[in-house]
ZAVOKOL-860237 format. One record per residue (C-alpha): residue number from 1; chain; x, y, z. Coordinates in nm, 3 decimals, decimal comma, always signed. Layout:
N
  nr kette       x       y       z
 NUM     A       X       Y       Z
...
//
This chain:
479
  nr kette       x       y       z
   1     A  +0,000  +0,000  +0,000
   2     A  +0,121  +0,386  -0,049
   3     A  +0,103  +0,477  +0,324
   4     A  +0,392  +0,214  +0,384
   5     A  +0,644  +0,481  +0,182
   6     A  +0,964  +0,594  +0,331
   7     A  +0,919  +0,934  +0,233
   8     A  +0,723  +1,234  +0,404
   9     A  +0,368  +1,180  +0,200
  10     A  +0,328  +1,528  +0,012
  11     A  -0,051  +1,570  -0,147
  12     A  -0,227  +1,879  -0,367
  13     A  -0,507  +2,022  -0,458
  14     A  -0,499  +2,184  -0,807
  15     A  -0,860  +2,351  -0,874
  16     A  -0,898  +2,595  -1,203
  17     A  -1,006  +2,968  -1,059
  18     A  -1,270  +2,963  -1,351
  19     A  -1,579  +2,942  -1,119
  20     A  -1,630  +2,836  -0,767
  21     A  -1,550  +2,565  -0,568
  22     A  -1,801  +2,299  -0,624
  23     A  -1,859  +2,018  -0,410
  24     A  -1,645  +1,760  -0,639
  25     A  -1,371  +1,986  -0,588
  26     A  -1,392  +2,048  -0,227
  27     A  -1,423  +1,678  -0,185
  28     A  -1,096  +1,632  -0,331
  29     A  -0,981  +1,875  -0,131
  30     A  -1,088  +1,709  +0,210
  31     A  -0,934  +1,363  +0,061
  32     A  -0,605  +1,500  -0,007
  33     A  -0,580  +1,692  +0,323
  34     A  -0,692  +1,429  +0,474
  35     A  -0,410  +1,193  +0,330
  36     A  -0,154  +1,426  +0,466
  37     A  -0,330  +1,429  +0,781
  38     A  -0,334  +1,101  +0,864
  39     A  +0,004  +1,024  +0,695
  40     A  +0,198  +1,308  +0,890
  41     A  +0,217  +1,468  +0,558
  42     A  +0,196  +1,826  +0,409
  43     A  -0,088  +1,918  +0,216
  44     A  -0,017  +2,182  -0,077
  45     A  -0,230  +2,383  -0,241
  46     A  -0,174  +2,496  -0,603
  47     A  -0,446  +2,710  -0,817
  48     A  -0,386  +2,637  -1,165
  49     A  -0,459  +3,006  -1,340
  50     A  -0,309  +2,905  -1,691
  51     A  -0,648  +2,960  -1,874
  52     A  -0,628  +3,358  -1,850
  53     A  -0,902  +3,425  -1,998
  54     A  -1,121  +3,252  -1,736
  55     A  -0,930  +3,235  -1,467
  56     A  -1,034  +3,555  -1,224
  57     A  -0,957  +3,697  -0,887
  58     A  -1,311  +3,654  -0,781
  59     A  -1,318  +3,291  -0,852
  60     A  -0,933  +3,248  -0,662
  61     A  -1,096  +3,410  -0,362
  62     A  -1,387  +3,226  -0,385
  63     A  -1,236  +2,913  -0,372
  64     A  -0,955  +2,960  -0,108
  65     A  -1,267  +3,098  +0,121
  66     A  -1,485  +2,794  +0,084
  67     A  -1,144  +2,627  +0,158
  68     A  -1,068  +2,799  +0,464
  69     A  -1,498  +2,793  +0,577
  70     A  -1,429  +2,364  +0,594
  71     A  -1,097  +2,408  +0,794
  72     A  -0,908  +2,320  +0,499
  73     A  -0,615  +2,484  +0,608
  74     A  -0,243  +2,389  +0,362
  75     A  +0,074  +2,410  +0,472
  76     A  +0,207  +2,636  +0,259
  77     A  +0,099  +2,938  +0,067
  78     A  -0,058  +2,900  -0,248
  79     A  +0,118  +2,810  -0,543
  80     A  -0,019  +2,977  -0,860
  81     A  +0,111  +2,826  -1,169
  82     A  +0,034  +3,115  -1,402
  83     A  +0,378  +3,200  -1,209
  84     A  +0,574  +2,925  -1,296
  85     A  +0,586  +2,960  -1,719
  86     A  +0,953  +3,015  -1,742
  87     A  +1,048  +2,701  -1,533
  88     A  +0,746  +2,523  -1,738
  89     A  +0,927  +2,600  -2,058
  90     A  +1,280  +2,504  -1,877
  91     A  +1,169  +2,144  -1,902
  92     A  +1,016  +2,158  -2,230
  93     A  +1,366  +2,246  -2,360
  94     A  +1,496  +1,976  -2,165
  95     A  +1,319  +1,753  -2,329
  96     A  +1,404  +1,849  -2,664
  97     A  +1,743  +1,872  -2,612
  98     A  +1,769  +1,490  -2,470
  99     A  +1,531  +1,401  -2,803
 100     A  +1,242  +1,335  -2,528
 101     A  +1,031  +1,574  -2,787
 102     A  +1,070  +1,740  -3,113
 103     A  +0,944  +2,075  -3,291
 104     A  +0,625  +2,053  -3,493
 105     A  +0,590  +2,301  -3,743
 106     A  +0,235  +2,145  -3,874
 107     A  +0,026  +2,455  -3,975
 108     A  -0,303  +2,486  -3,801
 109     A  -0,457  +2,400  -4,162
 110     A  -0,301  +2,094  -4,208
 111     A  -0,369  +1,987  -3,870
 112     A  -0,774  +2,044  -3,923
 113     A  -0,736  +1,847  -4,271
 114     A  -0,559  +1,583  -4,038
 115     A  -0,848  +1,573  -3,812
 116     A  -1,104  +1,584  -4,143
 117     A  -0,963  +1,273  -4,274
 118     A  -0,971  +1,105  -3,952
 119     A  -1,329  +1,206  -3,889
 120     A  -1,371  +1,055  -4,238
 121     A  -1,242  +0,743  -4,188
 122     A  -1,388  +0,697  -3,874
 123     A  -1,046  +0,689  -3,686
 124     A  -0,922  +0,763  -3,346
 125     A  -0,861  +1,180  -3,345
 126     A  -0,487  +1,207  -3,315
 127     A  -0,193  +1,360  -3,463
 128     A  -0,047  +1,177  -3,695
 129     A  +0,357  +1,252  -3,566
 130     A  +0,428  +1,376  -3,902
 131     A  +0,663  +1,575  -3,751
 132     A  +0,833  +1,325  -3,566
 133     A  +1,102  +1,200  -3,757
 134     A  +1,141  +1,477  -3,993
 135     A  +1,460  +1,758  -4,020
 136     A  +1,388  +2,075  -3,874
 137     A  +1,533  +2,210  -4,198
 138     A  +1,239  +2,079  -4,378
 139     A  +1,055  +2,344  -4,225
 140     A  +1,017  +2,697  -4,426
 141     A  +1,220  +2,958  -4,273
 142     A  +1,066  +3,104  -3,971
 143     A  +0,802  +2,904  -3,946
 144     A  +0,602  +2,900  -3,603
 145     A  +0,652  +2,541  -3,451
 146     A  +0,538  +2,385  -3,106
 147     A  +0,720  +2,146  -2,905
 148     A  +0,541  +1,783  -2,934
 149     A  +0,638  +1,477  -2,651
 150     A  +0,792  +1,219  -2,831
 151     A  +0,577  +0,960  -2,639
 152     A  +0,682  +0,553  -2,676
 153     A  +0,507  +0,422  -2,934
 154     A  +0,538  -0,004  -2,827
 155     A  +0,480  -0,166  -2,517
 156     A  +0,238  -0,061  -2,293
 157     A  +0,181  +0,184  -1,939
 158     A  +0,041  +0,041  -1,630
 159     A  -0,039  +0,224  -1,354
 160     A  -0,127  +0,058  -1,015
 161     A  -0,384  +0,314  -0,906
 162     A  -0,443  +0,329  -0,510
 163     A  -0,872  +0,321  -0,592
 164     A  -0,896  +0,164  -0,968
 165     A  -0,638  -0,081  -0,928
 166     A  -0,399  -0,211  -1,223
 167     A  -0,550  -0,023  -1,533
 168     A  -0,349  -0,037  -1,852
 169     A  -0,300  +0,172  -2,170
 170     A  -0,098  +0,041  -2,485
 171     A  +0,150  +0,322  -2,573
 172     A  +0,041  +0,330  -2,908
 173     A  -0,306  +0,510  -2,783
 174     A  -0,144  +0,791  -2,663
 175     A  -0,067  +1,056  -2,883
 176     A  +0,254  +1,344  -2,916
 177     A  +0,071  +1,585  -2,748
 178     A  +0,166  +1,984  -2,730
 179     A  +0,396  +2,069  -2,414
 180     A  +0,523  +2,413  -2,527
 181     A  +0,290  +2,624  -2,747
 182     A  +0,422  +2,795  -3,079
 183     A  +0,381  +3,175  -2,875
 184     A  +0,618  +3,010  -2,626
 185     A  +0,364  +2,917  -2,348
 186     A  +0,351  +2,591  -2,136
 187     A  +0,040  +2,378  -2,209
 188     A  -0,154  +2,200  -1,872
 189     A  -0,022  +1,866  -1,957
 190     A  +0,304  +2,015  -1,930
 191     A  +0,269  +2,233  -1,650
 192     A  +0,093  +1,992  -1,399
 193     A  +0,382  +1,752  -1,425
 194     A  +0,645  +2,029  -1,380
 195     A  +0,447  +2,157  -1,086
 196     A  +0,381  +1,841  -0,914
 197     A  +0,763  +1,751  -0,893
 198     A  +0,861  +2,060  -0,780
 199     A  +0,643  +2,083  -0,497
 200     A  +0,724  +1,750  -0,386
 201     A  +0,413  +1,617  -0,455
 202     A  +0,368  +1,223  -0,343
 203     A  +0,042  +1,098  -0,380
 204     A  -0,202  +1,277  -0,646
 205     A  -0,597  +1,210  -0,550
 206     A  -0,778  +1,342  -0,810
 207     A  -1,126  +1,261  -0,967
 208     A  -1,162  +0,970  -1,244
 209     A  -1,184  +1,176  -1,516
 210     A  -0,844  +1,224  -1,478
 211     A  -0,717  +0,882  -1,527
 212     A  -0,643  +0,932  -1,896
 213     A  -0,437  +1,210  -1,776
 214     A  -0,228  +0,979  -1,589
 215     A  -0,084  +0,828  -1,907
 216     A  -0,007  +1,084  -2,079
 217     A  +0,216  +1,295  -1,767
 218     A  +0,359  +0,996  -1,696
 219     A  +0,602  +0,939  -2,030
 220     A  +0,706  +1,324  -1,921
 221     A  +0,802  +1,181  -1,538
 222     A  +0,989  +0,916  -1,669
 223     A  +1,159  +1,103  -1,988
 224     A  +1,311  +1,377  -1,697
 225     A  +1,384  +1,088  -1,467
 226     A  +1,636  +0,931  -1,736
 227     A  +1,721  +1,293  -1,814
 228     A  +1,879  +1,423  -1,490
 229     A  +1,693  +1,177  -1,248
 230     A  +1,520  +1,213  -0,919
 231     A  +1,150  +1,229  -1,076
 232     A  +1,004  +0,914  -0,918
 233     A  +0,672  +0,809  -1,020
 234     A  +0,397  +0,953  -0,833
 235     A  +0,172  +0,746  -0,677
 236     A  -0,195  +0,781  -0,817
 237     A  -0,561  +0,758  -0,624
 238     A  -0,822  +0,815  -0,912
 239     A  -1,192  +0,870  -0,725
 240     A  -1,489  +0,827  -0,885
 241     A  -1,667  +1,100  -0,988
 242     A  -2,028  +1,201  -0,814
 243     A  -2,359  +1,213  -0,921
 244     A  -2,707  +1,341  -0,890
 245     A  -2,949  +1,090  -0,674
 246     A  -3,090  +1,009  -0,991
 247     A  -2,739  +0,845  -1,089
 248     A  -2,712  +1,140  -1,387
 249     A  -2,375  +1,364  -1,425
 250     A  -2,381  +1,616  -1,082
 251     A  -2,509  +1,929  -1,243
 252     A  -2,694  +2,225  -1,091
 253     A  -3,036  +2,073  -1,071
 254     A  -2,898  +1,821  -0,823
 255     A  -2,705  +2,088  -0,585
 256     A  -2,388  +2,104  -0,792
 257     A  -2,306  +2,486  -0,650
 258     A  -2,033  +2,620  -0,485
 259     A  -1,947  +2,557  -0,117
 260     A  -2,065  +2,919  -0,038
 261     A  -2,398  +2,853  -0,123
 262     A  -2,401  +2,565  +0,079
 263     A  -2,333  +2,772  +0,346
 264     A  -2,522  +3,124  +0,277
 265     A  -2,833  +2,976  +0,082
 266     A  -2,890  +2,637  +0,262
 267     A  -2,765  +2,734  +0,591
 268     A  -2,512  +2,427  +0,625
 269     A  -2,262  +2,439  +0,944
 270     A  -1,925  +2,335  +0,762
 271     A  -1,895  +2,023  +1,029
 272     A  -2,155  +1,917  +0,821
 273     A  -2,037  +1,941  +0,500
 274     A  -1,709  +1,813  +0,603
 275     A  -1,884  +1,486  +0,767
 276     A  -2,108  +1,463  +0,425
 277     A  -1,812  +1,513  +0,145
 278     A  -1,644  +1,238  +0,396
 279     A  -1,846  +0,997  +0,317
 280     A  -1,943  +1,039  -0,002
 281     A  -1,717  +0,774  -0,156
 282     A  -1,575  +0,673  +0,162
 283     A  -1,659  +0,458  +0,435
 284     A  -1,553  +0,325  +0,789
 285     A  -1,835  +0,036  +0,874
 286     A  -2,177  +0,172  +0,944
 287     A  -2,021  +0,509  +1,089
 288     A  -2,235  +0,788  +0,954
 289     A  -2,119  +1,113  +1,238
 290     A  -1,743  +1,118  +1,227
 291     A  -1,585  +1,427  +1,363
 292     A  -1,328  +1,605  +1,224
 293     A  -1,020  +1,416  +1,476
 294     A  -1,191  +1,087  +1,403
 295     A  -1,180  +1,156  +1,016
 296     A  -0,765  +1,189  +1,067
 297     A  -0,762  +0,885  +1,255
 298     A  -0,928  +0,669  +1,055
 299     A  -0,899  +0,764  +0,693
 300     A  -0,674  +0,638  +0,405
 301     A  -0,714  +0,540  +0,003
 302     A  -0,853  +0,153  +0,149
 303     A  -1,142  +0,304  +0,207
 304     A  -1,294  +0,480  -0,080
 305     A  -1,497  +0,272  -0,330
 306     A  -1,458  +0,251  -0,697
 307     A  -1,833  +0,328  -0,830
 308     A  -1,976  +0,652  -0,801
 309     A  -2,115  +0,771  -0,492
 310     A  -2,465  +0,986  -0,545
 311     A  -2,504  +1,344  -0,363
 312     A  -2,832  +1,341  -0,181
 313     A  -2,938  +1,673  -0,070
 314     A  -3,176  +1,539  +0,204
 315     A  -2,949  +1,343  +0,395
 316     A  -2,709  +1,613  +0,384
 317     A  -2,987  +1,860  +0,542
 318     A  -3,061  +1,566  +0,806
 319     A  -2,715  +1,550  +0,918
 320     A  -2,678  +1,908  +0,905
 321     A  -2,977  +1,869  +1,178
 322     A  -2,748  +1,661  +1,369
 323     A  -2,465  +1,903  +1,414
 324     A  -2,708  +2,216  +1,453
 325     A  -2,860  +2,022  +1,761
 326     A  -2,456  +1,952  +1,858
 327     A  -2,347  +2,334  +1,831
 328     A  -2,261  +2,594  +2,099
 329     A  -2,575  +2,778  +2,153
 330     A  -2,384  +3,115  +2,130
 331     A  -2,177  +3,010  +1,814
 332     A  -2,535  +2,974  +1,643
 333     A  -2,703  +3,290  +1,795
 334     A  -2,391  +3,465  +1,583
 335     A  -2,482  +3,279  +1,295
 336     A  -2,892  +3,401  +1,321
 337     A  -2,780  +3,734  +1,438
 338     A  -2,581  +3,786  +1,143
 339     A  -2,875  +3,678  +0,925
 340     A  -3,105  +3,831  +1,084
 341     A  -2,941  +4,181  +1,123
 342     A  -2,988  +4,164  +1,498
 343     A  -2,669  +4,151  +1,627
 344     A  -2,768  +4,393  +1,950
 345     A  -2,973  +4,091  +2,048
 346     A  -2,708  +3,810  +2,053
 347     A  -2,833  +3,709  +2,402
 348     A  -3,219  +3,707  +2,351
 349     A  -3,112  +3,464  +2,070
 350     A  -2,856  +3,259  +2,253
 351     A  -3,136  +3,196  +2,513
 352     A  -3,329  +3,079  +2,209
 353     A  -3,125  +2,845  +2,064
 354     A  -3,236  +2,533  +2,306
 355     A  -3,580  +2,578  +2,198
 356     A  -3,521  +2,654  +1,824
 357     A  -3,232  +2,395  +1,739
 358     A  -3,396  +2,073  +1,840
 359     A  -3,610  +2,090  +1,534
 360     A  -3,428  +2,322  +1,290
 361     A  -3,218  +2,111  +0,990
 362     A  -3,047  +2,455  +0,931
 363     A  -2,957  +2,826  +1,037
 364     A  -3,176  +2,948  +0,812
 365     A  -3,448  +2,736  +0,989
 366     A  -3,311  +2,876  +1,325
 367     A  -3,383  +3,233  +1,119
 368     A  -3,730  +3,132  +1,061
 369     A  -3,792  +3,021  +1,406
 370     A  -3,658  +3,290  +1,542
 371     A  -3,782  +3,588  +1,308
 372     A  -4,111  +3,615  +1,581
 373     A  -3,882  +3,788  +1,827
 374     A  -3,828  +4,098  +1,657
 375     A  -4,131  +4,138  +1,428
 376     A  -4,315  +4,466  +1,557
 377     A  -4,651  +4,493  +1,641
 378     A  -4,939  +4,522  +1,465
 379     A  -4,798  +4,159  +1,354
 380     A  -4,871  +4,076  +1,023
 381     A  -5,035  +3,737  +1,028
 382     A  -5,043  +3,428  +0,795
 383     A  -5,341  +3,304  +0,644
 384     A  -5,380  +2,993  +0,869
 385     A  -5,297  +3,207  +1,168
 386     A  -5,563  +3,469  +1,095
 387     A  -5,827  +3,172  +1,048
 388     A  -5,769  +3,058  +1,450
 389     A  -5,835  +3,455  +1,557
 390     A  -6,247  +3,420  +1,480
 391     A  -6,453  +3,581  +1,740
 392     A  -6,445  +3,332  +2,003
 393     A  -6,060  +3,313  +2,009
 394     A  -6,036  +3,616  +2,030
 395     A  -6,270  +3,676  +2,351
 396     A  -6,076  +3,390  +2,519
 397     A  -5,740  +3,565  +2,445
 398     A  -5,869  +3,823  +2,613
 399     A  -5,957  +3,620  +2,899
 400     A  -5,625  +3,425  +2,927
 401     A  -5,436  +3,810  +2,903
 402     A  -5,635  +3,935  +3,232
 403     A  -5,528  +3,614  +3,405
 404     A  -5,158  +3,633  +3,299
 405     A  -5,079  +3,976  +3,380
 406     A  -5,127  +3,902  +3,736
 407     A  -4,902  +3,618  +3,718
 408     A  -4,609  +3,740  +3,934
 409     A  -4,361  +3,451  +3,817
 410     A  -4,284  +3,484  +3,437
 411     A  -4,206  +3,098  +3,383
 412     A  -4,253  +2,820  +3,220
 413     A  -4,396  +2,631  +3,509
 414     A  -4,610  +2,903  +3,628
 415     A  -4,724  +2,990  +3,277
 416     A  -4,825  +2,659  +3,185
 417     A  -5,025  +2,643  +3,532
 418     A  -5,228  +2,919  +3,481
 419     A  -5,299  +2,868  +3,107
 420     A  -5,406  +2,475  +3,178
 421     A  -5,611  +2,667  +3,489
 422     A  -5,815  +2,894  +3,277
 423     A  -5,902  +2,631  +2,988
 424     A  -6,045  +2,369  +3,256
 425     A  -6,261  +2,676  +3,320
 426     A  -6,358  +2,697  +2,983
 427     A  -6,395  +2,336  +2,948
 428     A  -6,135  +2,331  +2,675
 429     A  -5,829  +2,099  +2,570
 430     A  -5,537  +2,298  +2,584
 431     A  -5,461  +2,348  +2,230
 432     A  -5,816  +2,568  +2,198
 433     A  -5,645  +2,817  +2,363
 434     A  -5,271  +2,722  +2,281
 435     A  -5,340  +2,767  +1,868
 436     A  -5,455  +3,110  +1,875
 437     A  -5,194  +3,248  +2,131
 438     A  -4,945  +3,093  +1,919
 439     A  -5,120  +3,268  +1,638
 440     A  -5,136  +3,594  +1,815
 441     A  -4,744  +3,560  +1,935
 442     A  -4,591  +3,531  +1,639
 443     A  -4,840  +3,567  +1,344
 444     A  -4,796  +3,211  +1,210
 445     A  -4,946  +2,862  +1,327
 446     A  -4,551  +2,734  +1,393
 447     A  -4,357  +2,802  +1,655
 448     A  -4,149  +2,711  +1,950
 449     A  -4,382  +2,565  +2,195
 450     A  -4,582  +2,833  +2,347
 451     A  -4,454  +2,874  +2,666
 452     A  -4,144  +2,896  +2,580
 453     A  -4,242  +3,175  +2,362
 454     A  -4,413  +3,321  +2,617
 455     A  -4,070  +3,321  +2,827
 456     A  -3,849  +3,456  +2,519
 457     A  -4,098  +3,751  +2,468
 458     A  -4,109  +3,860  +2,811
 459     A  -4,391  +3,939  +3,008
 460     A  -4,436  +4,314  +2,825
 461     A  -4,444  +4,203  +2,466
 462     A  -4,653  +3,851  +2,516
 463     A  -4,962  +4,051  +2,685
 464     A  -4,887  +4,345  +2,409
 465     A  -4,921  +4,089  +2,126
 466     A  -5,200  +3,872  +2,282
 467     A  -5,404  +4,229  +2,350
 468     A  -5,370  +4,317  +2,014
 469     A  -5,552  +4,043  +1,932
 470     A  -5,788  +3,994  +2,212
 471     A  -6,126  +4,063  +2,278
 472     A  -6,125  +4,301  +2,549
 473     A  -6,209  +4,088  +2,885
 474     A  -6,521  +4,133  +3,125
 475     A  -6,856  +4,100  +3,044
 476     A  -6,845  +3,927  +2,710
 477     A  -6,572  +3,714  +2,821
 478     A  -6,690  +3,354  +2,795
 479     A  -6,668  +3,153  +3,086
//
């Protein structure tokens, strides 16, 4: 297995700053820092800005924040290879010079009537290495020309991958692809490989889709190995890409957005996320809660499966639930604060918390819940809730108000005494009188239960909102 090497294990994560970090990515994120973690490794991060044209600030900070909101933290700074070009184009000449790779001076012209003929003929899309073999002095003076791998054409690659196993490719599938472009710059192929050795990079986890990849870096590994040596193989963990719950390509419709609205739009704690990406693809028994120390302890590339794992949003909101019910109570009242743009009332809202988070799958359910502090009076009311307030309700709010403003202890206990007290008198289950006060408290038909709303409000604002409501009490009162 990889985690018996001699060598301090060095992982990466290599996203593209062309759009945000989406959950595939920040999965492979978590894997490789978790590697590292668990290995006593260093974990490297490296944001490949090649593609200029779409690669933006925005989507750089983006990603390194949804990064740092899961605790990914790397041990180094950032390595950005838009940086690196020069040293990119180093090897490239390296390469030529050792006959590793040759110039291709192939106009763009004949390469489309290339790729014409192929389509044609129904053949594999791949240049032809008419260049290969040929004098550079065949070549009209001045001619633009790229610099082509000269990649073995017999025999055959095999790469024992830590998740896909043994998976072989016969040479002769793998084409002379561009590693230095005719305007001098270093193509991704190029660059990745370049990068990865420099950094020191061990292990590379990486999605599936990358696995052709694999075999076509690797001939440049093993061309600058026999070149000036020292560029050992790295050792390869392909993961299996995820999908929607319908088994379909992750796209939008089935959540695939970036880890900020994960956290901003479906009120995720990132505990949660990091516990969901965990185990989506990987496994420890029947363990479904692992916290972030038990994720170090316990995970390595044995335990990530080789079919596709399926992102379900619903069991993602469910453990969410789990870790909202697990949080500090003030930590949360932050988070609703924030939302809610009541930050004066951090307390009123940490007191909150027990009775909100029980049920609550999310902060923005904790939002909800607690919006009924802070509306102001008149209180707009919901449909439902306006349908409790008919007359009766109404008079025997304004009943239940006379007997709790005399109430000297502003309880629970006390509050529930009276208010089970005064519907025996009316002959009434509790809930006759419980569904309109809840109605009157906080304009809907769902709440906190109502005592404890009664508690949260404080004595002022509960007989406020109830009167506002209420009948007034005396003569029509029904008794």
């Amino acid at each position: 297995m990889a985690s018996e090497t001699s060598k301090q294990v060095v992982t990466r994560f290599a996203p593209s700053p062309t759009g945000f970090l989406h959950i595939g990515g920040a999965r492979t994120a978590l894997f490789n820092w978790l590697y590292a973690r668990h290995h006593g490794g260093k974990a490297l991060l490296r944001i490949e800005d090649t593609d200029r044209k779409r690669s933006t600030q925005e989507a750089i900070d983006k990603i390194i924040e949804g990064l740092d909101w899961l605790g990914l933290e790397f041990d180094e700074p950032p390595v950005f290879q838009s940086d690196r070009a020069e040293r990119h184009a180093e090897v490239a000449k390296q390469l030529l010079e050792a006959g590793h790779a040759y110039k291709c001076f192939a106009t763009p012209e004949e390469l489309e009537a290339m790729r014409a003929e192929q389509r044609a003929n129904k053949l594999p899309m791949r240049y032809d290495r008419r260049w290969r073999d040929r004098d550079e002095s065949e070549a009209p003076e001045g001619a633009p020309c790229v610099i082509r791998l000269k990649v073995p054409t017999e025999g055959e690659t095999i790469i024992d991958d830590e998740v896909q196993g043994k998976v072989t490719v016969e040479n002769a599938e793998i084409d002379d692809y561009v590693l230095l472009r005719a305007d001098g710059t270093p193509t991704y192929m190029l660059a990745v490989v370049v990068d990865d050795h420099d950094m020191g990079v061990t292990h590379i986890i990486r999605g599936d889709d990358h696995l052709n990849n694999a075999f076509r870096q690797l001939p440049i590994v093993r061309a600058m190995n026999e070149i000036e040596g020292g560029w050992p193989d790295p050792v390869y963990a392909h993961v299996p890409l995820i999908h929607g719950s319908d088994g379909a390509k992750l796209s939008k419709r089935h959540g695939a957005v970036g880890v900020e609205a994960y956290r901003d739009e479906e009120g995720v704690l990132p505990e949660a996320l990091f516990n969901y990406l965990l185990r989506l693809g990987w496994g420890h028994g029947d363990r479904e809660e692992i916290t972030r120390g038990e994720a170090v302890e316990l995970f390595d590339l044995d335990g990530v499966g080789k079919s596709a794992s399926r992102f379900d949003i619903k069991k993602l909101q469910n453990l969410n639930g789990h870790y909202i019910r697990e949080a500090d109570d003030a930590r949360l009242a932050t988070l609703v604060a924030s939302k809610l743009g009541q930050e004066e009332n951090q307390q009123l809202l940490e007191d909150a918390m027990p009775v909100l988070k029980p049920r609550a799958k999310s902060v923005n359910e904790l939002v909800e819940g607690a919006a009924f502090l802070f509306v102001q009076r008149p209180l707009e009311m919901t449909d439902k809730a306006a349908a409790l307030l008919d007359g009766e309700a109404r008079q025997r709010l304004g009943g239940l108000s006379a007997r709790l403003a005399k109430e000297n202890h502003w309880t629970i206990e006390a509050l529930e005494a009276t208010t089970k007290a005064y519907a025996e008198e009316l002959e009434l289950g509790l809930g006759k009188l419980a569904q309109p006060m809840r109605a009157a408290l906080t304009g809907t038909t769902t709440s906190p239960g109502i005592f404890d709303v009664l508690v949260l409000l404080g004595k002022e604002e509960s007989l406020a909102r109830i009167d506002a409501q209420a009948a007034p009490s005396g003569s029509n009162e029904l008794n």
